[in-house]
Structure formats: C-alpha cells, structure tokens
C-alpha positions in Angstrom: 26.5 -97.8 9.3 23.6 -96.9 7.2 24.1 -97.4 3.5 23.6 -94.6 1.4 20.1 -94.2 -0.9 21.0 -94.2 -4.5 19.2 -91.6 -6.9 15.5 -93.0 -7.0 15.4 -94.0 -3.1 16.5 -90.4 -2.0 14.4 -88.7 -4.5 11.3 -90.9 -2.7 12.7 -90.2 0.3 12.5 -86.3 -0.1 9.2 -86.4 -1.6 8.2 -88.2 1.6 9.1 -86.5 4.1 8.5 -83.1 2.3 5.0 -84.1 1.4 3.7 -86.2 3.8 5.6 -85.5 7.3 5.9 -80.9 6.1 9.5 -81.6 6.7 11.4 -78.3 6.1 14.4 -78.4 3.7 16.8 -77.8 6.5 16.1 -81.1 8.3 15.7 -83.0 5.5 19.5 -81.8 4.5 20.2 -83.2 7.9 18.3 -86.4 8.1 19.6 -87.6 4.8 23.0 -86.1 5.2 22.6 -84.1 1.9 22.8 -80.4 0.4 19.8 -78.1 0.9 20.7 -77.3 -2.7 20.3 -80.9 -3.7 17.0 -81.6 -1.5 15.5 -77.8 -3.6 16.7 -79.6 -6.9 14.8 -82.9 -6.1 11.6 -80.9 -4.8 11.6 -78.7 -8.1 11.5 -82.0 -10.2 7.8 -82.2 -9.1 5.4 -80.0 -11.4 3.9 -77.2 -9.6 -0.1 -77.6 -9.3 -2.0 -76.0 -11.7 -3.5 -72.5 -10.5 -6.6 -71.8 -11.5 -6.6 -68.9 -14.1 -7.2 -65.5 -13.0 -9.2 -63.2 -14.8 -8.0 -60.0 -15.5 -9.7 -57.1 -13.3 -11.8 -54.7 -15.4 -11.5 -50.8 -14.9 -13.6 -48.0 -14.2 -12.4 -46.6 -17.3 -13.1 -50.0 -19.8 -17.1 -48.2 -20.9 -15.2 -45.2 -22.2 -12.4 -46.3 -24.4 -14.0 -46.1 -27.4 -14.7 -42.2 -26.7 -10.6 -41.8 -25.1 -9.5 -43.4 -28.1 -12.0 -41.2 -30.5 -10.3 -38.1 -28.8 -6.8 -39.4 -29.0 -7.4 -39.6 -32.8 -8.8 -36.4 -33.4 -6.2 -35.0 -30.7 -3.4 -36.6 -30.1 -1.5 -34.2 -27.9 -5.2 -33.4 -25.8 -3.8 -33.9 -21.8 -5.5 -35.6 -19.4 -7.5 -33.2 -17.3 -8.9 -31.6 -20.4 -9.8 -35.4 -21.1 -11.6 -35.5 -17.9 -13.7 -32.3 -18.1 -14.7 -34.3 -21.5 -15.7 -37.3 -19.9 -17.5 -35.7 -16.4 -20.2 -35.5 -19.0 -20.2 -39.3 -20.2 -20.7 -40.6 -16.7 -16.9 -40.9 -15.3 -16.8 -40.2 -11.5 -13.1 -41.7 -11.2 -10.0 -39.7 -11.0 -7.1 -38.2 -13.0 -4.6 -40.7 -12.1 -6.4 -43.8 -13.7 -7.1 -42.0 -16.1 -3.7 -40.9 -16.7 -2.1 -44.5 -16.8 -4.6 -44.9 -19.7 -3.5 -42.4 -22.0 0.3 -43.4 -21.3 -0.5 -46.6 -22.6 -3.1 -45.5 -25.9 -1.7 -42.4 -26.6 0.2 -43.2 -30.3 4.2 -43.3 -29.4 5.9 -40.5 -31.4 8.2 -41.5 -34.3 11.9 -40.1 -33.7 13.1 -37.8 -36.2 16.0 -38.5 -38.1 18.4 -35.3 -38.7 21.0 -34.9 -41.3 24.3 -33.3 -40.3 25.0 -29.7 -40.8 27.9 -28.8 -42.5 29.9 -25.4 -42.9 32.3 -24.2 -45.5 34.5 -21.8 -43.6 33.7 -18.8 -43.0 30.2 -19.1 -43.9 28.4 -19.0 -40.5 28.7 -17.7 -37.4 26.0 -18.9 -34.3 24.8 -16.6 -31.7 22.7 -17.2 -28.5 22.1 -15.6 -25.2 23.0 -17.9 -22.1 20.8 -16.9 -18.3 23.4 -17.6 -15.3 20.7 -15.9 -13.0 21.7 -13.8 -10.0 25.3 -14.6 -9.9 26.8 -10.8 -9.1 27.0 -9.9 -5.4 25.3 -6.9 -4.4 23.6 -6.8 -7.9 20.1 -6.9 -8.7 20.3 -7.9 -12.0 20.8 -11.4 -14.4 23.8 -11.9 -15.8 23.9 -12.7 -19.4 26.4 -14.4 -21.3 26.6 -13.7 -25.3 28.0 -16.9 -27.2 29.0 -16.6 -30.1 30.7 -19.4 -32.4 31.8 -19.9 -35.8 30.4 -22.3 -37.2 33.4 -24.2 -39.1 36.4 -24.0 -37.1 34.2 -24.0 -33.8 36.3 -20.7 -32.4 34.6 -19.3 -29.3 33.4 -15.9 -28.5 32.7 -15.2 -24.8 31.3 -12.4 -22.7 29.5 -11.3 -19.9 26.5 -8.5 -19.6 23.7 -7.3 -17.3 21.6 -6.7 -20.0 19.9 -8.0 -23.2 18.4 -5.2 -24.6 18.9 -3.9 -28.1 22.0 -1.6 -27.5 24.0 -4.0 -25.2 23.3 -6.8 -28.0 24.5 -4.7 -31.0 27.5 -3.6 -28.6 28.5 -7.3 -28.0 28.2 -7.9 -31.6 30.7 -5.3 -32.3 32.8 -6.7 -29.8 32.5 -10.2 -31.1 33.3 -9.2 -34.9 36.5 -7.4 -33.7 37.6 -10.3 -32.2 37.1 -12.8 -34.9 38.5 -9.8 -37.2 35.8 -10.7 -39.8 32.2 -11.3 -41.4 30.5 -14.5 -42.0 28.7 -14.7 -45.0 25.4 -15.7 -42.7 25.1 -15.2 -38.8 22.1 -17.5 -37.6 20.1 -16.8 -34.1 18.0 -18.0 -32.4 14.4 -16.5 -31.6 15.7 -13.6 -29.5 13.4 -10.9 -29.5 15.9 -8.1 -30.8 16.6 -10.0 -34.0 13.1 -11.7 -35.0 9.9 -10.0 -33.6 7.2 -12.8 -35.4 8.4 -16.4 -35.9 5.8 -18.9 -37.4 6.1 -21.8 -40.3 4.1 -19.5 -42.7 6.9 -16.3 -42.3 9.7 -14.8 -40.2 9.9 -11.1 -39.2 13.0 -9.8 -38.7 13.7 -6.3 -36.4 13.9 -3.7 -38.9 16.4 -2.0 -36.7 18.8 -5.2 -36.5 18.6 -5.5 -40.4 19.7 -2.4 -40.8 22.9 -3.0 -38.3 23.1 -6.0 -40.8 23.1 -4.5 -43.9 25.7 -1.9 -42.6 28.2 -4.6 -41.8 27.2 -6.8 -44.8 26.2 -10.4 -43.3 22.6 -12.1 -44.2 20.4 -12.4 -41.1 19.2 -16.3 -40.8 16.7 -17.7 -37.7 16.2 -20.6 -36.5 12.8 -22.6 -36.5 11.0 -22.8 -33.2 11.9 -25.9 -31.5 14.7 -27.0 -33.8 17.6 -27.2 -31.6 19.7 -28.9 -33.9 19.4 -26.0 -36.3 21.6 -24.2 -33.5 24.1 -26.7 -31.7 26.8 -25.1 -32.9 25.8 -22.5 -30.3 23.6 -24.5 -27.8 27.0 -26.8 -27.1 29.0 -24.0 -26.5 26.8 -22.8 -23.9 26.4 -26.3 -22.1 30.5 -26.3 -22.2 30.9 -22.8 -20.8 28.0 -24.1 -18.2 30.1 -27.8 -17.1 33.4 -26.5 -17.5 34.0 -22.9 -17.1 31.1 -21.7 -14.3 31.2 -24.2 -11.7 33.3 -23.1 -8.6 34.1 -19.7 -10.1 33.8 -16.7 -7.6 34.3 -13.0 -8.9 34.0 -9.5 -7.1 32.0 -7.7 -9.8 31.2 -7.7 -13.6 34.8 -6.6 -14.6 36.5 -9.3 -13.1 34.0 -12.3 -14.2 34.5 -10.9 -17.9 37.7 -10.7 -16.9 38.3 -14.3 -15.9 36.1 -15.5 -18.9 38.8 -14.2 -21.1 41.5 -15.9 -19.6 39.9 -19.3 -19.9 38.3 -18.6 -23.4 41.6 -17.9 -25.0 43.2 -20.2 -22.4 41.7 -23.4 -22.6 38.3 -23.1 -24.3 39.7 -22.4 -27.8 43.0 -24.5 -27.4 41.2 -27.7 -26.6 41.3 -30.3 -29.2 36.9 -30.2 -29.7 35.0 -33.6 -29.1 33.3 -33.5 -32.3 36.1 -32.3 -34.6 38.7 -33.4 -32.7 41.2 -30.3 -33.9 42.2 -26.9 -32.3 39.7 -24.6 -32.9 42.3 -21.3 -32.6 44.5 -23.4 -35.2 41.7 -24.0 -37.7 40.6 -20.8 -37.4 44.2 -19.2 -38.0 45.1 -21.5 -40.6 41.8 -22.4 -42.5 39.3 -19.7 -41.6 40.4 -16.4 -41.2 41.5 -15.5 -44.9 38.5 -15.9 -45.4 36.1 -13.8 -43.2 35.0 -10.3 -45.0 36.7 -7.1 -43.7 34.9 -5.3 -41.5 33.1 -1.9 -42.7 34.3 1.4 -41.0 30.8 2.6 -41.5 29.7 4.1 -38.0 26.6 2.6 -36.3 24.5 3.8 -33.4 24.9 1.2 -30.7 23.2 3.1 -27.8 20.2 2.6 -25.8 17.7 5.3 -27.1 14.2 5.7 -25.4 12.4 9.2 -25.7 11.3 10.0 -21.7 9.0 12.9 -20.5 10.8 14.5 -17.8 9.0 14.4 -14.3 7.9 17.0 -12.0 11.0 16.1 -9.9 13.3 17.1 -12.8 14.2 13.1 -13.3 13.9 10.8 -16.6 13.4 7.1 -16.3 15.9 5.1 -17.9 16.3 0.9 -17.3 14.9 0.6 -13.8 16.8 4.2 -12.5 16.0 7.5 -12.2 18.6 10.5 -13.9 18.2 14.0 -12.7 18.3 16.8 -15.3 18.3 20.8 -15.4 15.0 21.9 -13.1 13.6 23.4 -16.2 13.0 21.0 -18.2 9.9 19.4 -16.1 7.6 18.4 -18.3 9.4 18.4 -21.5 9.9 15.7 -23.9 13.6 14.5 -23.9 16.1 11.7 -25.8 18.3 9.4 -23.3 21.2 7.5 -25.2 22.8 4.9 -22.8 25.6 3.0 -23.6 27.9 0.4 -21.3 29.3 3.2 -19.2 27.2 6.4 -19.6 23.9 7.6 -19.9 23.1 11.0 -21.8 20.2 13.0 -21.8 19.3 15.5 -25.5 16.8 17.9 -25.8 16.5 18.2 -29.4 20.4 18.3 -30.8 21.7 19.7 -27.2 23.2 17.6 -24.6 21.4 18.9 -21.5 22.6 16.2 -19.0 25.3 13.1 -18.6 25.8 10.6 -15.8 27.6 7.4 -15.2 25.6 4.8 -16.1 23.9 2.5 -12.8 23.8 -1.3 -13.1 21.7 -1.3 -10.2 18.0 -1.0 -9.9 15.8 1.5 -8.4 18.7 4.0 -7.9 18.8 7.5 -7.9 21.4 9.4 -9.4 21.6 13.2 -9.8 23.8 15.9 -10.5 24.1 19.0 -8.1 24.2 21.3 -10.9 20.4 20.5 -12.0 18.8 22.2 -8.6 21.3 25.5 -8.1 18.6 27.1 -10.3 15.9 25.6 -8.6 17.5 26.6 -4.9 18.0 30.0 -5.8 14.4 30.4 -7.1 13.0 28.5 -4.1 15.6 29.0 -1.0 13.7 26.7 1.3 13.8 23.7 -0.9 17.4 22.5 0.2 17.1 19.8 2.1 17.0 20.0 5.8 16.7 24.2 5.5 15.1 26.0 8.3 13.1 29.5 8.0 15.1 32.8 8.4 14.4 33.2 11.8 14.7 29.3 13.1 18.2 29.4 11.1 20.3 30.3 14.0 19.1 27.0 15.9 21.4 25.4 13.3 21.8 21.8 14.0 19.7 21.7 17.3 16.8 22.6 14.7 17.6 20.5 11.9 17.5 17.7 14.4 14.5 18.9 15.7 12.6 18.5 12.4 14.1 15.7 11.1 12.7 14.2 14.5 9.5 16.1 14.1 8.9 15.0 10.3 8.5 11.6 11.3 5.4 12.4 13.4 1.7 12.4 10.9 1.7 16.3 11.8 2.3 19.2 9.2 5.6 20.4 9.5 4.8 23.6 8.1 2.6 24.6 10.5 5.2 23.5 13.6 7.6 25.8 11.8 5.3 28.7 11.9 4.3 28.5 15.7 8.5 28.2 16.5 8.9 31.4 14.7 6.2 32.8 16.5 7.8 31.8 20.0 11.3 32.7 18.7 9.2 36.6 18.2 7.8 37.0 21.9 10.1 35.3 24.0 13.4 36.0 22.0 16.0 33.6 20.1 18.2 32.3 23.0 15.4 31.5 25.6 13.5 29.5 22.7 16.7 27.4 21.6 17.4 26.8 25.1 13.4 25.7 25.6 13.4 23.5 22.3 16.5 21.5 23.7 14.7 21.1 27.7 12.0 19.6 25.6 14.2 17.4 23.5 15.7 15.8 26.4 12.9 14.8 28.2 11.8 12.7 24.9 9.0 15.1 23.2 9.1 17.4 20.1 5.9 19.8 19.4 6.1 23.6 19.6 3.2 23.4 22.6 6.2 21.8 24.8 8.1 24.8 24.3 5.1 27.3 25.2 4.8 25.2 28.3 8.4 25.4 29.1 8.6 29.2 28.2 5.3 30.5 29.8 4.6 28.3 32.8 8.3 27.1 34.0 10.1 29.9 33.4 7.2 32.6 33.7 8.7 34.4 31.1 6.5 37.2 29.5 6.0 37.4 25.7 8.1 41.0 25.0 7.2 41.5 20.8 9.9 43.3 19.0 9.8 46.2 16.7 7.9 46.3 13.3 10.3 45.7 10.4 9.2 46.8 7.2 11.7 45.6 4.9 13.0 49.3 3.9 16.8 50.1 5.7 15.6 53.9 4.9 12.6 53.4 7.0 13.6 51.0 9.8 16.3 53.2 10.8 14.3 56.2 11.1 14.0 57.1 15.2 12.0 59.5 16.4 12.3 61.1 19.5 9.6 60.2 22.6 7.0 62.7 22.4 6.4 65.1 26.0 3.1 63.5 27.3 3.6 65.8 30.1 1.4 68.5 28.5 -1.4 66.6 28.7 -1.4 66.6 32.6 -4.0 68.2 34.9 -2.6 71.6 35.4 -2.6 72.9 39.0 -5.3 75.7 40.5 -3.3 79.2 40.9 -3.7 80.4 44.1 -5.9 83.8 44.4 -3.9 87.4 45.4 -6.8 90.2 45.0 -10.3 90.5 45.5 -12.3 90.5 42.2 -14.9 92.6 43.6 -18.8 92.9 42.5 -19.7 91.6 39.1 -19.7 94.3 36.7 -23.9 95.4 36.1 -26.2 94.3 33.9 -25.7 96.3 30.3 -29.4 96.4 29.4 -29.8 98.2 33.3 -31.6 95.6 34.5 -32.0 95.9 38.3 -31.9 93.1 40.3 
C-alpha cells in the first residue's frame, strides 16, 4: 500500500501534474485520492501571472467633453438630441445612444428635497381632486370621473362618480360633498383644475372668478396648490391611489347609478371605518368626535349650479349642448338662446321664457327632440314629415313609402321621380300605376321609366287624361250639356217638283 504524501509532497505533487503533464482537476482528485475542492485550494495557493495592463478604450465622444460639459453647466436639464443638433456642427458623426450614456454619467445628480410634514387643526382644510377611471361605463362614450374629496384632519372620505368635469357638474359635487360632511372648512385647497385656477405660475395665481364667487357665497378661502408639489396635496392624491388599489379592481356595474351606488356602500362601509395607515384611528370616529363641532354651518344662500352656454339656434331648429343636439320650437331658427343643464335635465330660455326642456343625454352625438317643436313647422310645410308622399302618390301608402325610401338611396333627385309618378298616376290612372310600380319592384328596379315601360309597352295601355280641376267646388261641378254638332252637317239637295221656266228678261231691255 502506497503511503500517503504529507502537506508539502502533495502540494508538489499537484503543481506537477497540473503544470507540467495539463492534468485536469478531476484526475488529479483521482490519482492522488483527494477532494477536487482540496486540489482547487492547493492550485489557488500559486499567484496568478501578471496581466499586462489594459488601457482604457477612448470614445468618439472624448474631443467634445469640454463643450457637453460647457452645455451641461449653462443647461442642466438640455436632453440629448437637442445636444446633438449642437454638436452636428462641432464635427460629431456618432449617434444618440453614446451620446446618451455620456450625459447619464456628467449630468449633475439632483439633490433630494427634504419636506416638512403638514399638519391640520380640525376642521381647517378640506382636499379636493379629480380622479380619470377612463372608459369604464358600458355602452357609454364618455370618461368617468371620480370627485375626491377629504378632510384634511380626521382623513374622512368623500366619494362620487360623474361623466363630466365641467364647471356645473363640479359646483354640483361640491354641494354634494359639503352636505355630507354637514360643514365648511375654514380653507379648501385644489389642485390646478381648470374650473378653480385659470393661470398658475411662481410670480401669481388666478383664480376663476366664477368659482370665487361660489366661494364667497358659502364662506371658505380658495387655496391652490404649486405645480408639481405633490406633497402639498397627499391628503387627496392618497385617497385617490386607495380608491384606485382597493375599491376599483374587480368591480362591475350596469350604469352610472349603480357604480355611485356601490361606491357609497364601500365608502361608508369600509373606506371610512378603516383604522388609516398614517393615523392609525377611525376616520368616521375622529370626525364625529373631534371634527364636526367644529365645521361652519352651511349658508342657505341659493347658488346657480347649472351648465349655462348661450347657443344660436340652427336652421334645423336644434341647439348644441355638450356633444348633443336639443330640438326647440321651429321658430326660433336663428335666434340667440340660453341652455341651463344640470345632472338630469337640460333647458332651453329665450330671454326669461322657458321655450324648451329635455332629459338630459350622457351620451355623445345624440339627437334628441320633442314632437311638439315641428307641428308648426308640418302644418306650414305638409310635405316635410318624414317619409310623406304627394297628394296624388298618397294612396300608394306603404308600397310608395317603400318605394322612395328604396329610391332615395340611388344619386338621383327624388323630386323629380315624384313628379314623373304623378304624371303616370294622371294618364294611365291610380290602380294600373300602383299595380305597375309593384311589377317593377319585384323584378329588382325602382325608376319611374320602368313603370312607363310596364304601362305603355306590356300592357298597351293608352294614356286617357282626366278632367281639368280648378280648385273651385262652384266651378268643377258645373256640367254642361254636349252641344248638337249635328247642325253643322252637309244638308241634303231637295229634290225639284216644277219647272222654273225662262229667266225673267233683262230690266235695262237688253236683247239678247
């Protein structure tokens, strides 16, 4: 039996055969009847040979640094293909991605901003925000919007659901919102929505005169928030993040009533009878028991909360009003009108008179119109019902309504087809042009020159023009009797029954 190496002879040994005979690890573990681990540990005792250092590779980009950097100073926040169109002139004929790995590296790092907490006294501030949830309504062309409103100290939760942001819904869900906290703050602070703040910048804010007005009525101060200062606003940005995690994922609703409807159940549910992450209390019980002594009665001063936009009222007797179209009375076309829309109506003024009033549509591109607007319009103009047929085509009835509905979809004028059937109906009567205009029908073909074909030619009928009608019962009743044409004859030659003897003589006694 071979004796075993001790630590210096195997370490030899290894070097040896891994050296000198390119032994692999695995059959020097088996040769020397020792780990692999063992035979790596003796092979790593060796220092590695030196590598000859490797200068670093230069870039396209190392001729303009001095002129990236120069523009980095001046402008920090300069991107990198207005960088390029700067350098093209320089020389540079690389690309935009080198270039872009450059600027990550020399661009100055931003310094983090340190923010202090906010704190509230109660019932000094309330948060409002709008929240986009997109397309979510089946059948419905139109965003849905969530209002979010939250006050500020006990974190209490205000939730609901519109199709619309415009100026009259917002002031509507404000109203709703105040009701249901049952009281003012002494400031409500918004973001940069456009109905509350029209001009936003460090030097001054602009508020919407019209909002301030709604503010002043219900006696709260009107504070925005900078642009871009998110933490100026969590109390409302969180909320909406919440509603988004917790309340929207999964849902499925029928129609706007019933989302608002199961928003309600979960706000007063869940979302304000959670113990909150940051305070880590009940917000309904905070609010009940700390907050809402305090909150300022609301006024019972009246405030208009309608959609009002003055329209011109179009030749159709219509008015445009948010992406739909309103009939009113015939006679107004042209005139200058007031519509006032609220949540469930829409009404049209002229001057202090109500002149029309419709349901409101939360669709788009709809058409909604009231019978009562064309009966004056109908009676002035009796062919402008719809699918109306002259006086003398009327007794076709549906047969001719068919046929012109057919007809109207052809490039030819309809009038003019309408004139040459009344003209057919006059010579060859009412019965045998009804019964032409269906043969034609049937074999696939509309056009009053089918019907002459059919009338003249296959049935040989022979046009037979009725009696004048002048429009007076006195007159077209009046029948005279045939006239005897018999007088006017050729009489016959009477036969003779005497001589008439010599002609008389001459009375000057002229002799013949």
């Amino acid at each position: 039996m071979k004796e075993p190496l001790d630590s210096s002879e195997r370490t030899s040994e290894v070097l040896r055969l891994a050296l000198l005979e390119g032994m692999s690890i695995r059959k020097i573990s088996c040769r020397l009847q020792i780990s692999r681990k063992t035979v790596r540990k003796l092979l790593g005792r060796q220092r590695p040979s030196a590598k000859p250092a490797v200068r670093p590779r230069g870039s396209i980009l190392d001729p303009y640094r001095p002129a990236i950097g120069k523009m980095l100073k001046d402008t920090p926040e300069l991107l990198a293909p207005a960088v390029l169109e700067r350098l093209r002139p320089l020389g540079y004929q690389g690309g935009i991605s080198v270039l872009r790995e450059l600027l990550r590296s020399m661009r100055p790092g931003q310094e983090r901003e340190a923010f202090s907490t906010l704190d509230f006294a109660p019932a000094s501030a309330m948060q409002v925000d709008w929240a986009d949830f997109g397309f979510a309504l089946p059948g419905v062309a139109r965003r849905v919007s969530a209002f979010i409103a939250v006050l500020c100290y006990s974190r209490l939760l205000y939730m609901e659901f519109v199709l619309s942001q415009a100026f009259g819904s917002f002031l509507r869900c404000m109203e709703r919102c105040i009701r249901f906290f049952g009281g003012l703050t002494t400031v409500d602070i918004f973001d940069n929505m456009k109905t509350v703040v029209l001009e936003h910048s460090p030097i001054r804010t602009v508020f919407n005169p019209k909002f301030l007005q709604y503010a002043r009525c219900r006696g709260f101060a009107v504070r925005a928030c900078n642009v871009r200062r998110g933490n100026e606003k969590g109390r409302a940005e969180r909320p909406i993040g919440f509603v988004r995690r917790r309340f929207w994922p999964g849902r499925h609703f029928a129609d706007l009533l019933d989302l608002n409807t199961q928003g309600m159940v979960w706000r007063d549910d869940f979302a304000n009878n959670r113990i909150h992450e940051e305070t880590g209390k009940v917000p309904s019980l905070v609010f009940e028991h700390e907050e809402s002594r305090l909150l300022k009665p609301v006024p019972q001063t009246p405030f208009d909360t309608d959609d009002v936009e003055g329209q011109g009222v179009t030749k159709m007797h219509r008015v445009r009003f948010d992406r739909n179209r309103y009939s009113v009375p015939w006679r107004l076309v042209s005139q200058q009108v007031l519509v006032r829309g609220n949540d469930h109506s829409v009404a049209v003024f002229l001057g202090p008179k109500q002149v029309a009033l419709h349901p409101r549509c939360w669709d788009v591109g709809q058409d909604i119109s009231h019978p009562s607007h064309e009966k004056g319009l109908l009676e002035r103009k009796p062919r402008a019902a719809r699918g109306h047929l002259p006086p003398a085509l009327e007794p076709l009835a549906k047969l001719g309504e068919r046929y012109f509905k057919i007809f109207a979809a052809t490039s030819r004028s309809v009038h003019r087809e309408s004139t040459r059937l009344v003209l057919l109906v006059e010579l060859f009567g009412l019965p045998a042009t009804r019964s032409a205009i269906d043969e034609v029908m049937r074999t696939g073909h509309v056009g009053a020159e089918y019907v002459e074909y059919v009338l003249r030619h296959k049935r040989g009928l022979v046009p037979q023009c009725p009696p004048l009608l002048l429009g007076n019962p006195e007159l077209d009743t009046i029948r005279l009797p045939e006239p005897d044409l018999s007088i006017y004859d050729p009489q016959p030659a009477q036969p003779m029954t005497r001589d008439p003897g010599e002609p008389p003589d001459d009375p000057n006694g002229a002799e013949s």
